[in-house]
matplotlib code that plots the C-alpha trace (Angstrom):
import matplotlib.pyplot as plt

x = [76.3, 75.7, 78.3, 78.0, 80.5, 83.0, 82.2, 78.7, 80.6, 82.8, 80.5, 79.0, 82.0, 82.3, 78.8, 80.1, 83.3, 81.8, 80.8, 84.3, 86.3, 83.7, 84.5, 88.8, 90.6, 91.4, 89.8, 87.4, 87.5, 84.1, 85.4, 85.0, 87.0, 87.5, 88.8, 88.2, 89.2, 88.7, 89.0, 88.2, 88.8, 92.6, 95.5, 95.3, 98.0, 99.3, 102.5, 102.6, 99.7, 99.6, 96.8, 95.3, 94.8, 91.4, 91.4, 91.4, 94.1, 95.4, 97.5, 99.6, 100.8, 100.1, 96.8, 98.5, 96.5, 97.1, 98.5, 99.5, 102.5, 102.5, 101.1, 101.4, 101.5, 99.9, 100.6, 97.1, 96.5, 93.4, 92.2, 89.6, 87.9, 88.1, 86.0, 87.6, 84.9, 86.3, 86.7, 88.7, 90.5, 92.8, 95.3, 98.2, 100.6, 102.6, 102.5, 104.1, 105.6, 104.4, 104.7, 104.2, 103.9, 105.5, 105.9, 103.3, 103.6, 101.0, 103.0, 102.3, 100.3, 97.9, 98.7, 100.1, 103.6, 104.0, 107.6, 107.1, 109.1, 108.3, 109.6, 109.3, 112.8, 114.9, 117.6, 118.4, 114.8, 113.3, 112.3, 108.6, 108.5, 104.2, 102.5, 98.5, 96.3, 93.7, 90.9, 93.9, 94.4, 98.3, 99.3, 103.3, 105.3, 109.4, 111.2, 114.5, 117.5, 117.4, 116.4, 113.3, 112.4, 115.6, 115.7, 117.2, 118.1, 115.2, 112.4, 108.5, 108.2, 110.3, 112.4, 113.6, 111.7, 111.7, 111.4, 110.2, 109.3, 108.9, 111.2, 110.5, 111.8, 109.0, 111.4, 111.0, 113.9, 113.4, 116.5, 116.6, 118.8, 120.5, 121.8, 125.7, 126.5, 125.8, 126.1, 125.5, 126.8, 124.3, 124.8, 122.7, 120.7, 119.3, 117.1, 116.1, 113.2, 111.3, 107.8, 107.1, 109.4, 112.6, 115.5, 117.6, 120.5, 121.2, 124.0, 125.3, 127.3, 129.2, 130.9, 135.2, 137.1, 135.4, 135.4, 131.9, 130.6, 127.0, 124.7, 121.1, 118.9, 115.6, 114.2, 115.1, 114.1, 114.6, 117.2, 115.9, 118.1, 119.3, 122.5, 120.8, 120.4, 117.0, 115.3, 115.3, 119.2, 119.8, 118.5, 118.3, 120.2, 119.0, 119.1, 119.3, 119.4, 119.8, 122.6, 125.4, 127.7, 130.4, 133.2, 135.4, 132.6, 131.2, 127.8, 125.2, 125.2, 122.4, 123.7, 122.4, 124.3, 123.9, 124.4, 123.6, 120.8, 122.9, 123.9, 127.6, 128.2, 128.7, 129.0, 128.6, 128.2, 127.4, 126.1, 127.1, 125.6, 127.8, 126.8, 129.0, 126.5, 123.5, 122.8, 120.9, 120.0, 117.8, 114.4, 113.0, 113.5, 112.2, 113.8, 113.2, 112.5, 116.1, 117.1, 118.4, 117.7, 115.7, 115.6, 113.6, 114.9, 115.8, 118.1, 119.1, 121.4, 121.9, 124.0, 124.8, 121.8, 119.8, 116.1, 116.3, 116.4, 113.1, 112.9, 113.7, 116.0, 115.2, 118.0, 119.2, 122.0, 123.1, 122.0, 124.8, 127.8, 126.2, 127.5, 125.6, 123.0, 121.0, 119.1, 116.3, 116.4, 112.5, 111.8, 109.0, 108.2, 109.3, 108.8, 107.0, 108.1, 109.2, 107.3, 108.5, 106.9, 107.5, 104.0, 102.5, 105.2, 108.1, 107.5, 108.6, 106.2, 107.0, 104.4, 104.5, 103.3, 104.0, 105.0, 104.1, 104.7, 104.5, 103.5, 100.4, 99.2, 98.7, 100.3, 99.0, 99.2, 100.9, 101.9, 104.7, 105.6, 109.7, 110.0, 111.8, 115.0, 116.1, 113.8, 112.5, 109.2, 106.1, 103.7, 102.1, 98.6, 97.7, 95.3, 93.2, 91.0, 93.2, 91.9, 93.5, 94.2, 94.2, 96.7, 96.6, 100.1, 101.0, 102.6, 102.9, 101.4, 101.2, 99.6, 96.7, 96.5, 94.6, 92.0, 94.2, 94.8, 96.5, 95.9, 97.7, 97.3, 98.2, 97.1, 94.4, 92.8, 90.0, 87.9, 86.2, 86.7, 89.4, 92.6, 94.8, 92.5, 93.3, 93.6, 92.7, 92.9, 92.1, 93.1, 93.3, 95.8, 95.9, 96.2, 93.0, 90.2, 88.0, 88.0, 90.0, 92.6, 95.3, 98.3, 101.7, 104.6, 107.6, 111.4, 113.6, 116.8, 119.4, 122.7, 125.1, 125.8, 129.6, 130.1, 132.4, 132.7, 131.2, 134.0, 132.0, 132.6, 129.7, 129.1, 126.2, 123.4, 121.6, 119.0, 115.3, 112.3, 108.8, 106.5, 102.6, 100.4, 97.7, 95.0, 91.6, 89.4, 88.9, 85.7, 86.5, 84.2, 84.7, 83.5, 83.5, 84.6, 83.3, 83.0, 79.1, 80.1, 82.1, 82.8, 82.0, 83.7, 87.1, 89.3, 92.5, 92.0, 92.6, 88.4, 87.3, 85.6, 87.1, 88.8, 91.8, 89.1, 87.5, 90.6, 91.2, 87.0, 87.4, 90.3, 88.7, 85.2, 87.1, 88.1, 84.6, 85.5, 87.3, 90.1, 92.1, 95.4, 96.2, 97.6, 94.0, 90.5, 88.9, 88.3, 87.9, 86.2, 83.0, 81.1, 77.9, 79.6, 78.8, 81.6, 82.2, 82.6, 79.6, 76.9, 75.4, 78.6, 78.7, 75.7, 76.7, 79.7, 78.2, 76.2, 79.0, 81.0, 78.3, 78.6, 82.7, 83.8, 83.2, 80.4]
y = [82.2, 85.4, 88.6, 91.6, 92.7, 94.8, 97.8, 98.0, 98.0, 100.8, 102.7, 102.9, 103.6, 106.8, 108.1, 108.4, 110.3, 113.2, 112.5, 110.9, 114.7, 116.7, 114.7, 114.1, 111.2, 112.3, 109.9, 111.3, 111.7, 110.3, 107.1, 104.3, 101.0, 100.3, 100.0, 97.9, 96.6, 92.9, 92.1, 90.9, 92.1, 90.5, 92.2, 91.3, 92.5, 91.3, 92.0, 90.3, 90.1, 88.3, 88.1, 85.1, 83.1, 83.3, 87.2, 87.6, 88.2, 86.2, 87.5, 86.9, 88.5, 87.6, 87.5, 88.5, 87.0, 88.5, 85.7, 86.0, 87.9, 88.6, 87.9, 85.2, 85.4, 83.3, 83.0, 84.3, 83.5, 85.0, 84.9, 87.3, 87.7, 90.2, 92.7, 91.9, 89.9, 87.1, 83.2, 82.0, 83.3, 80.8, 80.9, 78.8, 77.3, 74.4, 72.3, 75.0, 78.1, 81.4, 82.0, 85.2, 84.5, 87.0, 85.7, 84.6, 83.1, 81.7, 78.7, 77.3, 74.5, 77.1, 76.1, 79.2, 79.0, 80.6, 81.9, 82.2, 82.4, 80.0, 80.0, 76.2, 74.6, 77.2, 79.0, 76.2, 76.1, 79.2, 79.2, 77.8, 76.9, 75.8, 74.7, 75.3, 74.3, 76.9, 76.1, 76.7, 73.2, 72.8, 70.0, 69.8, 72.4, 72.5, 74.1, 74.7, 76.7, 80.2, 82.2, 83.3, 86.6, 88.3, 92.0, 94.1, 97.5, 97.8, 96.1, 96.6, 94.5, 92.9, 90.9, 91.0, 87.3, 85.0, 85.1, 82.7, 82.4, 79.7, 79.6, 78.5, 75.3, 74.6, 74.9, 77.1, 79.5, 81.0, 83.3, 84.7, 84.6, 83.1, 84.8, 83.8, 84.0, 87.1, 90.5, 91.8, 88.7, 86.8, 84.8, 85.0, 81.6, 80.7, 77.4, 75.4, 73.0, 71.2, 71.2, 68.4, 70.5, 68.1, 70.3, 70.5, 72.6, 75.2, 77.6, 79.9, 83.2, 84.7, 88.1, 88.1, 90.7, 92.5, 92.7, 90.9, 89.1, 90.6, 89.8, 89.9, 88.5, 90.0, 89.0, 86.4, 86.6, 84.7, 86.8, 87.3, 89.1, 88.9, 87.0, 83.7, 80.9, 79.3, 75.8, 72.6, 72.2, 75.8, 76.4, 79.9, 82.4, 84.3, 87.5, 88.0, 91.5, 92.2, 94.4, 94.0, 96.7, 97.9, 98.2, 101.0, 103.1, 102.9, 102.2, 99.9, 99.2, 97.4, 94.3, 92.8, 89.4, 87.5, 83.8, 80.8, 77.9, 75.9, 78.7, 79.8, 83.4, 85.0, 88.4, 90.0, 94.0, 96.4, 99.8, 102.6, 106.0, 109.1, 111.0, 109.8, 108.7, 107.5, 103.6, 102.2, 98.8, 96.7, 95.1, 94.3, 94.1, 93.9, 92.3, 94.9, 94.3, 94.3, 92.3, 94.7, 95.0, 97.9, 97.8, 100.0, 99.9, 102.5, 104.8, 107.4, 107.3, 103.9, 103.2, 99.4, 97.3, 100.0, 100.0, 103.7, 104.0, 105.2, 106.9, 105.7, 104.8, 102.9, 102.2, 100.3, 98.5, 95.9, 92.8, 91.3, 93.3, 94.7, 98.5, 101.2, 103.2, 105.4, 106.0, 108.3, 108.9, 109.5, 111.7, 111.1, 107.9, 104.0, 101.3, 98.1, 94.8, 93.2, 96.0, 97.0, 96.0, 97.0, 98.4, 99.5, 102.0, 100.1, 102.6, 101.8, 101.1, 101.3, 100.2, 101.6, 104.4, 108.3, 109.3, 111.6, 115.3, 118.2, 115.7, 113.8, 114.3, 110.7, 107.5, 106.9, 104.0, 104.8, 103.9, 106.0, 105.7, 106.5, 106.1, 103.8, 105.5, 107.9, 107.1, 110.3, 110.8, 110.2, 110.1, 109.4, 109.0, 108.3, 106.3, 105.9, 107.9, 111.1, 112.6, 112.7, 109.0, 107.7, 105.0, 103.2, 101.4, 99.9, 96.8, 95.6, 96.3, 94.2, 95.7, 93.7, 90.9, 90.9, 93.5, 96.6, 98.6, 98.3, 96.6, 97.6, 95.9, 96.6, 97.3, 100.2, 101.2, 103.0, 99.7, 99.7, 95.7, 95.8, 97.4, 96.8, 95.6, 94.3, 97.1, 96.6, 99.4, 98.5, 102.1, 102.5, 102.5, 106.2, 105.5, 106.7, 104.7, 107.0, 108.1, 109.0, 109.7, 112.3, 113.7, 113.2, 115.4, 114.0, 115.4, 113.5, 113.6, 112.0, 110.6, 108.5, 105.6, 103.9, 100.2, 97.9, 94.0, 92.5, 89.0, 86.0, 82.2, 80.2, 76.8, 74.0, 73.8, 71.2, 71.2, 70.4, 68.8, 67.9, 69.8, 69.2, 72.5, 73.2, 75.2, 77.0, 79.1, 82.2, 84.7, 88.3, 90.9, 93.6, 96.7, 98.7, 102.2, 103.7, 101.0, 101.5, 98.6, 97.0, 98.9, 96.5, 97.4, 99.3, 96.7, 98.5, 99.2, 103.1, 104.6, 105.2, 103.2, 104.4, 103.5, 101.2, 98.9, 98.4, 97.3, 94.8, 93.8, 93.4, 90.8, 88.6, 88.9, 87.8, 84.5, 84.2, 81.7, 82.7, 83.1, 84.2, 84.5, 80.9, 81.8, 82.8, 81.1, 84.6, 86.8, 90.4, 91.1, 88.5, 91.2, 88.9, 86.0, 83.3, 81.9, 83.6, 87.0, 87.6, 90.3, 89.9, 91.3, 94.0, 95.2, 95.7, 96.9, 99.8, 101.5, 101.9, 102.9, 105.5, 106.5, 107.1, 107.5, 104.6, 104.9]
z = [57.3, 55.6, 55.3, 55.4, 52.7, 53.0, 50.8, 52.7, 56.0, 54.8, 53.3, 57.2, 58.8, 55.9, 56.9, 60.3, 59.5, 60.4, 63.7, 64.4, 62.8, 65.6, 68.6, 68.3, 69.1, 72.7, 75.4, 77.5, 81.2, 81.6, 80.0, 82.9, 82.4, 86.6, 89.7, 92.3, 95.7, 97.7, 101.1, 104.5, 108.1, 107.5, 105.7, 101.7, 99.6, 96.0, 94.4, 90.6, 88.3, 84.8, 81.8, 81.4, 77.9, 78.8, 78.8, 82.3, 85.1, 87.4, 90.7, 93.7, 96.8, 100.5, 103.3, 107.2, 109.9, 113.2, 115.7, 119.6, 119.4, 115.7, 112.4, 110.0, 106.5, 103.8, 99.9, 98.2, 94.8, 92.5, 89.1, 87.4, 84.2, 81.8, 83.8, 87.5, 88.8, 90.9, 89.6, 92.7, 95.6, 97.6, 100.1, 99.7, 103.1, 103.9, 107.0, 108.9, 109.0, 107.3, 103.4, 100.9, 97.2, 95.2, 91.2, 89.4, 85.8, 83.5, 81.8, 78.0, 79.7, 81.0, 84.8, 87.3, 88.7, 92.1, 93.1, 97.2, 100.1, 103.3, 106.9, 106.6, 106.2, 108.2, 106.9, 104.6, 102.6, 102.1, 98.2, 97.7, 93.8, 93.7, 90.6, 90.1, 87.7, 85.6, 88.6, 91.5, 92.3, 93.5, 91.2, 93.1, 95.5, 95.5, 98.8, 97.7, 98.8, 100.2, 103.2, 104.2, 104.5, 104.0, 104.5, 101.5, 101.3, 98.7, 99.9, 98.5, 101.1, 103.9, 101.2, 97.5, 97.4, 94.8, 90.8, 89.0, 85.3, 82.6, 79.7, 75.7, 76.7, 80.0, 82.0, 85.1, 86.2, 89.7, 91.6, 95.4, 97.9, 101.0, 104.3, 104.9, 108.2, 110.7, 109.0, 105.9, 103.7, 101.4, 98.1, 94.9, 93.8, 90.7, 90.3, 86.9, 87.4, 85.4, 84.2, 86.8, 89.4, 89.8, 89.9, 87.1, 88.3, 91.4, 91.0, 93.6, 92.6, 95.6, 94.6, 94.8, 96.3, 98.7, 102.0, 102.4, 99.9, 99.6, 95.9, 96.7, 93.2, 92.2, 89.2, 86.1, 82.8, 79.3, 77.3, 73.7, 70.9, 67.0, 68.0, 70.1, 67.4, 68.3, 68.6, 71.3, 70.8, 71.8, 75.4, 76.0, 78.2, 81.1, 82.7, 86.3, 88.2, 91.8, 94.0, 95.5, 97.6, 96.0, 98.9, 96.7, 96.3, 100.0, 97.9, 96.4, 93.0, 90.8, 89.3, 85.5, 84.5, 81.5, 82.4, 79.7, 80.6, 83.0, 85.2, 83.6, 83.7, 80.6, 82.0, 85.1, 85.7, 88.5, 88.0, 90.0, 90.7, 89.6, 93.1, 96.2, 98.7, 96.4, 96.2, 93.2, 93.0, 90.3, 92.0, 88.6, 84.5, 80.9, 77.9, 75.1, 71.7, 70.5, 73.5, 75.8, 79.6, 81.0, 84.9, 88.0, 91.6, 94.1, 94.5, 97.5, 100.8, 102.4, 105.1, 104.5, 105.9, 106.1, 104.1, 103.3, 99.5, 98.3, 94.8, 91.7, 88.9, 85.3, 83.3, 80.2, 79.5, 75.8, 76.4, 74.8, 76.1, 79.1, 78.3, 80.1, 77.8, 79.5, 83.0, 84.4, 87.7, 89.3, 92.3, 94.7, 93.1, 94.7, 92.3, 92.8, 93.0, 89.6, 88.2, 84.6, 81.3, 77.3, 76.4, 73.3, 71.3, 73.0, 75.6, 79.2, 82.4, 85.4, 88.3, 91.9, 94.2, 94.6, 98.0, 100.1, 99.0, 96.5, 93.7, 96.5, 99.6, 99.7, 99.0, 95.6, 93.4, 90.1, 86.5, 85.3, 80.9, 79.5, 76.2, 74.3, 72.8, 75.9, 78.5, 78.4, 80.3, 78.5, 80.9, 84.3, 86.2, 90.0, 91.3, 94.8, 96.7, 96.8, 100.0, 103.4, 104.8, 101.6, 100.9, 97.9, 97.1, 93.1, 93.1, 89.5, 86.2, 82.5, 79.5, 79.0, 75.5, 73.6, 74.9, 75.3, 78.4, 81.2, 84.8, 88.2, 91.2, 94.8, 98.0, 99.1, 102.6, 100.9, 99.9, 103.7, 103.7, 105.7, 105.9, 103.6, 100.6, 97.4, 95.1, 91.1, 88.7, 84.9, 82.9, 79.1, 77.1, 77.9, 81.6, 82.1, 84.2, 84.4, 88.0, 91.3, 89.3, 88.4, 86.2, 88.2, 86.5, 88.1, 88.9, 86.5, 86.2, 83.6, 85.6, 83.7, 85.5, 86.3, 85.5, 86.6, 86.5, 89.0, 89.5, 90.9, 92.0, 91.2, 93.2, 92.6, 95.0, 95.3, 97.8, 97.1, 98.7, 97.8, 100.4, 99.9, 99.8, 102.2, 100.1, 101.4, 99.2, 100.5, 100.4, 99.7, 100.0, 96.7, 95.7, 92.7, 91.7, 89.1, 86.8, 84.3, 81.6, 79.6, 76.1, 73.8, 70.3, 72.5, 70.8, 71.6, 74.8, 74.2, 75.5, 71.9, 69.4, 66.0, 62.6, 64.6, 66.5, 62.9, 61.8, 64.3, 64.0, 60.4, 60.5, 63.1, 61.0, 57.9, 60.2, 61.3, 63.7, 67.6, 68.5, 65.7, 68.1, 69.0, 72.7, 73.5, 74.0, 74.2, 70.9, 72.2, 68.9, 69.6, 71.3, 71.6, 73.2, 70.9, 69.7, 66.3, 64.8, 62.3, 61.5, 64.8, 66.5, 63.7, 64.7, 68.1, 66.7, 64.5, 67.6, 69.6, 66.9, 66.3, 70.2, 69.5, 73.2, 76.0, 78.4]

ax = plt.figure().add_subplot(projection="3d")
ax.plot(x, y, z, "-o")
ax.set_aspect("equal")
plt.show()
């Protein structure tokens, strides 16, 4: 095949420089990526959402069908391509008893894992550990320890649920939560499995010296930093974080502990807010890049029990030691479920929805950006309909790889498919989708956060069952805001097509061949579709590079 070489491509991208110094490098508002919203008549909501190898997303959350007497929830499940279009919708159950899928992690293998809760198995069984293939198919299902539908004192919805993600050994770590008793007592649980979902160890960690022993666990994750030796002989450790009430305070306290493969604690903290009154706790984490632990919960008055925190807190403590470093405390703002992620910068984003008040007069969805060092404030944008009755809630948010951006999903009344609807925002790297959107300038505020040692006895547990899975694929109506095309040649997701998505188009071009990143099967810079990178795709390329700013 024949090149183009490189000096003629340069010398097109210097007749243009022009064109590029009169229009900026700001995006514009009329650039359109999208959002979008699916549904039926019934309740559809989703809480986790991942990227794809193929490019695309993939999601989970829950479907509520209304019942005699009640409702009855079922695990729902999608995957999209790289534009949102649907691939499959199905609904997940067992043989009985209601379920809500609230993890979802694409493993090396390419299947999904699914970390749900289920009312099957009683107060013994609750955790729902399912395995899918790339098409949906369930290829096994766990029930293992835990109970169902717990409330918490920070709930995104009526329980903390169940985390579940693969490690670099294919192994699959999943933590929640059982009740103990009447009251206020409950035990953290964290589960290994493997690939083929026998259980490799259960550990339970009940808290010492308090009155009642109460440890709730949100989210696991794979701890990553200079000091872990690496390989098969080296398993890795994990971080959990949760909250627990701290009985000499007279408050909650988030909880991050650092425990190895097998379940040992290494170290245990809990993190206590300076103001007497204010709980915090810690519904969700990321590992950053020098293997510390950044977590989002909620923080304001709670009576014990009681689901009354609402705003939030992001904090971030050594991942080795566990010492506090800082926290940035977020007014009129509750963050989603599991929902923080190291972006692009090593900044910080956070995924949820602005409340009611000075800031909206709506529940909005909303990505909020701290940056690395401090956690200062960087940036913010809302998303939804914006007008009275709106109510469009942010569940979770993942920068999107390779193809740049972001993608939030949710819940939204404003799709007219049903209330609530699936809601799917796709913004730029500049939190910009192009429409219904706008700038939120929160309250923040710096506290410096107590920490004690949180002392713990940590049991095995044992308990797990094959349970098959029930799946139907479901129909969902969708519709579209605001979304013209794709824009082809936007290789970095930011709403221009400049000098940085050359660089990237000039790497893959030298490969000729797609994709250039092994975890992928897409290659964002094939702008034709036909398998390689060549002058055909340059071509394309060129115009839209002439154009500058997305359509």
């Amino acid at each position: 095949m024949q090149r183009v070489d490189h000096s003629k491509i340069g010398r097109s991208l210097c007749r243009l420089v022009g064109l590029v110094a009169a229009c900026g490098f700001a995006a514009s508002a009329d650039a359109q990526v999208f959002q979008r919203a699916y549904g039926t008549q019934q309740a559809e909501v989703q809480l986790d959402i991942v990227d794809t190898h193929e490019c695309g997303y993939a999601s989970v959350g829950f479907r509520t069908i209304a019942v005699t007497g009640g409702a009855f929830n079922t695990t729902h499940a999608l995957k999209y391509d790289r534009d949102g279009a649907l691939i499959w919708s199905y609904v997940y159950n067992t043989s009985q008893g209601q379920t809500v899928g609230y993890t979802i992690d694409e493993s090396r293998s390419k299947d999904f894992l699914i970390g749900a809760e289920s009312a099957f198995g009683g107060n013994n069984l609750g955790k729902w550990l399912v395995r899918v293939d790339t098409n949906g198919v369930p290829q096994w299902s766990r029930l293992m320890a835990g109970t169902p539908f717990l409330a918490s004192i920070a709930p995104t919805q009526p329980s903390l649920g169940v985390s579940a993600r693969e490690l670099s050994t294919k192994d699959i770590a999943s933590v929640n939560r059982r009740q103990v008793g009447a009251g206020f007592g409950r035990h953290g649980l964290l589960h290994i499995n493997s690939p083929a979902g026998a259980l490799v160890t259960g550990r339970v960690y009940v808290p010492t010296g308090v009155d009642i022993a109460e440890l709730d666990f949100a989210e696991v994750r794979e701890a990553k930093d200079a000091l872990l030796p690496v390989g098969p002989n080296f398993p890795p450790d994990l971080f959990i974080v949760g909250n627990t009430f701290d009985e000499s305070a007279g408050r909650y306290a988030a909880v991050v502990m650092r425990v190895t493969n097998s379940g040992t604690v290494i170290w245990a903290r809990k993190y206590i807010h300076p103001d007497p009154g204010v709980s915090i706790t810690a519904d969700g984490f990321a590992v950053d890049p020098l293997g510390n632990v950044t977590f989002a919960g909620r923080r304001g008055p709670a009576v014990r029990g009681q689901l009354s925190p609402k705003e939030t807190i992001v904090a971030r403590v050594d991942g080795v030691t566990g010492a506090f470093d800082w926290a940035t405390a977020i007014d009129d703002f509750s963050a989603g479920y599991q929902a923080v992620e190291y972006v692009r910068n090593r900044e910080i984003m956070v995924a949820g929805t602005v409340t009611s008040g000075a800031a909206a007069p709506v529940r909005a969805a909303s990505i909020i950006k701290l940056g690395f060092a401090t956690g200062a404030f960087v940036d913010a944008q809302l998303y939804g309909g914006l007008a009275a009755g709106d109510d469009e809630r942010g569940h979770d948010a993942i920068e999107s790889q390779p193809w740049g951006g972001y993608a939030l999903i949710g819940q939204t009344n404003n799709g007219g498919l049903g209330a609530p609807d699936l809601y799917f925002v796709k913004p730029f790297t500049t939190l910009e989708s192009g429409c219904l959107e706008r700038k939120f300038d929160p309250t923040i505020k710096r506290p410096e956060l107590l920490v004690k040692d949180l002392p713990l006895v940590t049991t095995f547990e044992q308990a797990a069952e094959p349970v098959s899975v029930i799946n139907n694929f479901l129909e969902l109506g969708q519709k579209v805001f605001c979304f013209k095309k794709p824009c082809l040649g936007d290789l970095n997701g930011d709403g221009l097509v400049d000098d940085t998505d050359f660089t990237i188009f000039v790497v893959a071009y030298d490969f000729l061949l797609c994709p250039t990143n092994p975890a992928f099967t897409c290659c964002p810079a094939d702008l034709n579709g036909d398998g390689q990178v060549d002058d055909l795709d340059f071509s394309i390329f060129v115009v839209n590079y002439d154009d500058l700013i997305c359509p």
